[in-house]
C-alpha positions in Angstrom: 91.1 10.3 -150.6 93.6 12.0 -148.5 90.6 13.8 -146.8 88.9 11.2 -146.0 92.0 8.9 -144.3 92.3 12.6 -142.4 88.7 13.0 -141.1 88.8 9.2 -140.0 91.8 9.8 -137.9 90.8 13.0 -136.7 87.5 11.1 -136.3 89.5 8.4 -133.9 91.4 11.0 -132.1 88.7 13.1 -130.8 87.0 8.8 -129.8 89.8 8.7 -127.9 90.5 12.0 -126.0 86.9 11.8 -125.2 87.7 9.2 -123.0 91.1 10.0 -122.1 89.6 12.4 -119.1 87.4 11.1 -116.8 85.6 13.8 -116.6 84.4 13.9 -120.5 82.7 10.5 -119.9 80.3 9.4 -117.0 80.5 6.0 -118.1 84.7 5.7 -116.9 83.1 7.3 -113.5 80.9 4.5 -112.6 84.0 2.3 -114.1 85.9 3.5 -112.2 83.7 3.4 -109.4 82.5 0.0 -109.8 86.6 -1.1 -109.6 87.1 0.8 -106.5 83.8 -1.1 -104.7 84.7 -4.4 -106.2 88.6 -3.9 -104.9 87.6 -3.5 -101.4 85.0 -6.4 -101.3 88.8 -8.0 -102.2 90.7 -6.5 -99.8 87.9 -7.2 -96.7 87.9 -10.6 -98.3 91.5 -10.9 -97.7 91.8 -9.1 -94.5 88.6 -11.8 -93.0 91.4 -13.9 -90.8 92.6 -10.6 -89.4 89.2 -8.9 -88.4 89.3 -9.7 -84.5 92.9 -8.6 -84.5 91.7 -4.9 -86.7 88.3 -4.4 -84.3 90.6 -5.1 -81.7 92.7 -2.5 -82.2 89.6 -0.1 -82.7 88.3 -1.1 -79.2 91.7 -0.7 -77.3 92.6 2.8 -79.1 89.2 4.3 -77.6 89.7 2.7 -74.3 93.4 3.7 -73.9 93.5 6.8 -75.4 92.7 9.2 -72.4 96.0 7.4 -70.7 98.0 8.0 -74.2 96.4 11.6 -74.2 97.9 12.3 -70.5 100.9 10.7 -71.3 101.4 12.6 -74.3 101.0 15.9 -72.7 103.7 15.0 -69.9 106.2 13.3 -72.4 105.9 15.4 -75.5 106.7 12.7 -77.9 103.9 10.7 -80.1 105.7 7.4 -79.9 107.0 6.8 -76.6 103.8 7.6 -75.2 102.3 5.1 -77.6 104.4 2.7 -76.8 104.1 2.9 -72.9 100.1 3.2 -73.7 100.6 -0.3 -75.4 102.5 -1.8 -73.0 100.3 -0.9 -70.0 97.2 -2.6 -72.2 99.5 -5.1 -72.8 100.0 -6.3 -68.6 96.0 -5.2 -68.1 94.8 -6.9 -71.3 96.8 -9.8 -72.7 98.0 -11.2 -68.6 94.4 -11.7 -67.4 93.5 -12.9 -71.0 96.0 -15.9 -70.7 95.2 -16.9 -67.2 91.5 -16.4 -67.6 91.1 -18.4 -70.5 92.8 -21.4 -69.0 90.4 -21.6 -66.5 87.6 -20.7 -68.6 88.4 -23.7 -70.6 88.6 -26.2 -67.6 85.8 -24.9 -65.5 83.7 -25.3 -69.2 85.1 -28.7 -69.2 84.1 -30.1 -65.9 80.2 -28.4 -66.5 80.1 -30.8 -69.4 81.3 -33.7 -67.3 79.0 -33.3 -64.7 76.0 -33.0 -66.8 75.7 -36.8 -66.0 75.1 -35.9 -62.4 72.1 -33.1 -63.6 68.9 -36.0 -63.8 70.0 -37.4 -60.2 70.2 -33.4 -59.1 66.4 -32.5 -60.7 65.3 -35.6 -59.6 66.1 -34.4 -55.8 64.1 -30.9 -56.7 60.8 -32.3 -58.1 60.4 -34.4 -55.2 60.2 -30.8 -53.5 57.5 -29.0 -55.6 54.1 -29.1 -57.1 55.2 -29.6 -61.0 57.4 -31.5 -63.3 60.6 -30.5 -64.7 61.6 -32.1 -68.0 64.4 -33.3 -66.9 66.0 -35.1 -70.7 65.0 -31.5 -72.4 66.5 -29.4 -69.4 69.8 -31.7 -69.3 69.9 -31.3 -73.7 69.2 -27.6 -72.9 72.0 -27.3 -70.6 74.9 -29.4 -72.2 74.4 -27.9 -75.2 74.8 -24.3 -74.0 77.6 -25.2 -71.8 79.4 -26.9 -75.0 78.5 -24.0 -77.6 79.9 -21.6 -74.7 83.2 -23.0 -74.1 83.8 -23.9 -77.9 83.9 -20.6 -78.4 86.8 -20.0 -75.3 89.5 -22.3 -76.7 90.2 -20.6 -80.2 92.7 -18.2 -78.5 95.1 -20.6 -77.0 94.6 -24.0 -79.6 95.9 -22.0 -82.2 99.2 -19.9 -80.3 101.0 -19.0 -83.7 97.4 -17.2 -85.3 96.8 -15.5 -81.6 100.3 -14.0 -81.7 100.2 -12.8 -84.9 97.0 -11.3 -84.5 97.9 -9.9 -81.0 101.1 -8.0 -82.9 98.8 -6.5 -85.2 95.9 -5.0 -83.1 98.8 -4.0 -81.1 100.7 -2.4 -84.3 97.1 -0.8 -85.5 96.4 0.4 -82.2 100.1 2.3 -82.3 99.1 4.2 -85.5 95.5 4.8 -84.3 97.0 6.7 -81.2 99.9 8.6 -82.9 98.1 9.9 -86.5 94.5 10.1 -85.1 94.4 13.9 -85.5 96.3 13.4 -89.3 93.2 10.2 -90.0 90.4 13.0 -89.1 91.6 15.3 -91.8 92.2 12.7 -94.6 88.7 11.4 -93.2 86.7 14.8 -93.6 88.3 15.6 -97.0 87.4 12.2 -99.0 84.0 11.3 -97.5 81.4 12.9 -100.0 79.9 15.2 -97.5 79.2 18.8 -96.3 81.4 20.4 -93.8 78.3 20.3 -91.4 77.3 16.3 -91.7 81.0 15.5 -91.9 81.5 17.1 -88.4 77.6 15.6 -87.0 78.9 12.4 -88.7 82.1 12.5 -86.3 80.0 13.8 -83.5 77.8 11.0 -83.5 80.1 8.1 -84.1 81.6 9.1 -80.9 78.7 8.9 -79.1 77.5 5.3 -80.3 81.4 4.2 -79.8 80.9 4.9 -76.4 77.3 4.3 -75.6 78.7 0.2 -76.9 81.8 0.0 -76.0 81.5 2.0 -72.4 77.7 1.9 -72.1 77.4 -1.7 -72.6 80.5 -3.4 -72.9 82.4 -2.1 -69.8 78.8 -2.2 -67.4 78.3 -6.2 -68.6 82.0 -6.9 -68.3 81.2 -5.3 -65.0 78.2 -7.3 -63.7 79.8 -10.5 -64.8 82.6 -9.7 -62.6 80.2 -9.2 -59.7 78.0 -12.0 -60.4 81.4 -14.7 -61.1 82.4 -13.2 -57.4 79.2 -14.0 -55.8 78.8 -17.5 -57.1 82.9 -18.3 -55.6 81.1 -16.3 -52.6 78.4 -18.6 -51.8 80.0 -21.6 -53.3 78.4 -22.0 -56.5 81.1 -24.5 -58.4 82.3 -22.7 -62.0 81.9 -19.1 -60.7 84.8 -17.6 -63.0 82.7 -19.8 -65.9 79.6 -18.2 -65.2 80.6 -14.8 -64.1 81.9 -14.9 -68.4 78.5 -15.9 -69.4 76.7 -13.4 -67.2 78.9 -11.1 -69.7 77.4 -11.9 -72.6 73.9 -12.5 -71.3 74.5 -8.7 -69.8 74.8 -7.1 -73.5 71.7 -9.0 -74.7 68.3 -6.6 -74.1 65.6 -8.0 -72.0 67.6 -10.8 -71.2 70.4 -9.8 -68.5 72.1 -11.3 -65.8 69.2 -12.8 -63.8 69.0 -15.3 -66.5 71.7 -17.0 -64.8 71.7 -15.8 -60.8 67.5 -16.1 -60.2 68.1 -19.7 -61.5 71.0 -20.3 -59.5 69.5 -19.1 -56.7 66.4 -20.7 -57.1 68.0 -23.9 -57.6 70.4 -23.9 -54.4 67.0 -23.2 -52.2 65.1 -26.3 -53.6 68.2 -28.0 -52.7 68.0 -26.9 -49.5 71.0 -24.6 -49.1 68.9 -21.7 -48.2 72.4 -19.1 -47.1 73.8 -19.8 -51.0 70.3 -19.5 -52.7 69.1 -16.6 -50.4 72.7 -15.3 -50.7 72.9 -15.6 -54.2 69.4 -14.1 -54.9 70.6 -10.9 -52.8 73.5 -9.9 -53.8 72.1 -10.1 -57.5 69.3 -8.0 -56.5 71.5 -5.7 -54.8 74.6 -5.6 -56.2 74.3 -6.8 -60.1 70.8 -5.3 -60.7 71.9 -2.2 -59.5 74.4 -1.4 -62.4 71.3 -1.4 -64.6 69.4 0.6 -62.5 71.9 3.1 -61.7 75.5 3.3 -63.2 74.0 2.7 -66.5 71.7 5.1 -67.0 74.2 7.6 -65.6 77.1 6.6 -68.3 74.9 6.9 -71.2 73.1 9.9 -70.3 75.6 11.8 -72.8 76.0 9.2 -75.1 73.6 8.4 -78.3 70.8 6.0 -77.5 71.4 2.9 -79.5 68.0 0.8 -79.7 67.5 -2.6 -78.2 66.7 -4.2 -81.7 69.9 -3.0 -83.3 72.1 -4.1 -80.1 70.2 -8.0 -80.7 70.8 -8.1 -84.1 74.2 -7.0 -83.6 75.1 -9.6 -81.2 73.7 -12.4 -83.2 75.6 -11.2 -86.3 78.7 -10.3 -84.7 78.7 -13.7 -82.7 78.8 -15.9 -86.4 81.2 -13.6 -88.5 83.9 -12.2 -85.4 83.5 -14.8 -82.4 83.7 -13.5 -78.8 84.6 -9.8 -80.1 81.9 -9.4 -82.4 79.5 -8.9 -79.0 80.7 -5.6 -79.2 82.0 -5.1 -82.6 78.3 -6.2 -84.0 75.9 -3.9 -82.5 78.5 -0.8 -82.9 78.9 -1.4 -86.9 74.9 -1.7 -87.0 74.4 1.2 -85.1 77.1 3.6 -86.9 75.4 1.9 -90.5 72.0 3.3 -89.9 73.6 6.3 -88.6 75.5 6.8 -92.2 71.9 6.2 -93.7 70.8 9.1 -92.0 73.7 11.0 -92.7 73.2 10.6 -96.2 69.6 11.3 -96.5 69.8 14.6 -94.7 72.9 15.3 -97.4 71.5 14.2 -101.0 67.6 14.0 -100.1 66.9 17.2 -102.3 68.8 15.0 -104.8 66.6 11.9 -104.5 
């Protein structure tokens, strides 16, 4: 009797330490794995209100950190060079932000208001050439791009107490992303589940698309919208700052561009007989808009990885619905580093699969 209570327990005992390592069972790995995945679905869940404010942060460390690298080497201290990085992104970021905004908002608000005037205006036009234009479609067309636009510009300033708290922690992020990015590249290489030689092309890479979007695209389209916002004030086309922020966004979408706003314009002010502002217009698009494309462009990204025209689209949309305004250029740079990782990982396990 007594040896059979003691081979039950013992029996129970060995149950147990079986499990009591996770490496005796692979059943508490994919547990344990399953916990981990399902914890940070949780934590992203939680974190959704903050994403602008964390991409944020991503987008400004990569952009200021050749001035915090330069100020680091002169000051030989981590945090006050941080600090004064911040602070400098703070006057060239958040001042024109604040200003801009306001204006975006009423310039989008008198477009609206005048979209009364539109039918008299294309009226005046097809009594100058050879076909039709719809002018209840163009008018529905118009209105509601103008509205979706600018009810996306508000969301900053309606809601002050959200923007500053989000503005404090890109700006906190972005302090830590500057001072411990050397200390983040070593924890980074020894968790991820990859040889020293993908780990390193991984790294490699991800530079590359970071910059082909963020430099590549983001800073040429932030470019050409400043060009083409100063030609319409130029030749007196009324909203220019308003339209100079949509030639922005039209400038990161592929096949699209700028000219879907100037040609128009242009266009548009010639049938109406001012022939200096269309011609004008029409010109300095050619010439000075068009020209980032054709040159400046190509010569940015000629180091940089190639990021394909489908992914960028597809990125935009997405990033548009989930992350507003930002998610133009947090979109297509999470697409691109995703199929990136896909590649990543065949090269490392495809003997395995």
């Amino acid at each position: 009797m007594g040896t059979k209570k003691a081979k039950i327990a013992k029996g129970r005992m060995f149950s147990l330490q079986s499990f009591d390592k996770t490496g005796d069972s692979p059943v508490i790995h994919y547990l344990l794995l399953a916990f981990l995945i399902g914890l940070g679905f949780f934590i992203l869940y939680l974190l959704k209100p903050f994403y602008s404010a964390i991409f944020g942060s991503i987008i400004l460390a990569f952009l200021f950190r050749p001035l915090y690298d330069k100020l680091n080497n002169f000051l030989k201290w981590k945090s006050v060079a941080a600090g004064l990085t911040i602070l400098i992104a703070l006057i060239i970021v958040l001042i024109p932000l604040i200003f801009l905004s306001g204006t975006l908002i009423s310039e989008a608000a008198d477009l609206v208001k005048q979209s009364d005037s539109i039918d008299v205006y294309i009226n005046m036009i097809n009594e100058k050439i050879p076909f039709e234009i719809e002018t209840s479609k163009l008018i529905d067309l118009a209105t509601s791009a103008i509205t979706f636009i600018s009810s996306k510009i508000p969301s900053v300033l309606s809601q002050v107490a959200s923007f500053l708290i989000s503005l404090f922690i890109a700006f906190f992020i972005m302090f830590y992303l500057l001072v411990s990015k050397d200390e983040f590249l070593v924890s980074l290489k020894k968790y991820l589940p990859l040889s020293a030689k993908n780990c390193s092309y991984l790294l490699s890479e991800s530079k590359k698309i970071t910059k082909a979007i963020i430099l590549g695209q983001g800073i040429v389209a932030l470019i050409q919208g400043i060009i083409g916002g100063i030609g319409f004030f130029i030749f007196g086309i009324e909203g220019a700052l308003f339209w100079g922020f949509v030639m922005t966004i039209f400038a990161l979408i592929p096949l699209l561009g700028t000219g879907i706003i100037w040609i128009p314009a242009g266009i548009i002010q010639i049938l109406s007989q001012d022939y200096v502002s269309g011609i004008g217009i029409l010109i300095w698009g050619a010439i000075l808009i068009s020209s980032l494309d054709n040159f400046i462009r190509p010569k940015l990204v000629k180091h940089m990885a190639d990021v394909h025209p489908v992914l960028t689209l597809l990125g935009i949309m997405v990033g548009l619905s989930y992350l507003g305004l930002i998610g133009v250029i947090i979109g297509p740079l999470f697409l691109a580093l995703f199929f990136m990782l896909i590649k990543v990982y065949h090269e490392e396990y495809r003997k395995k699969i």
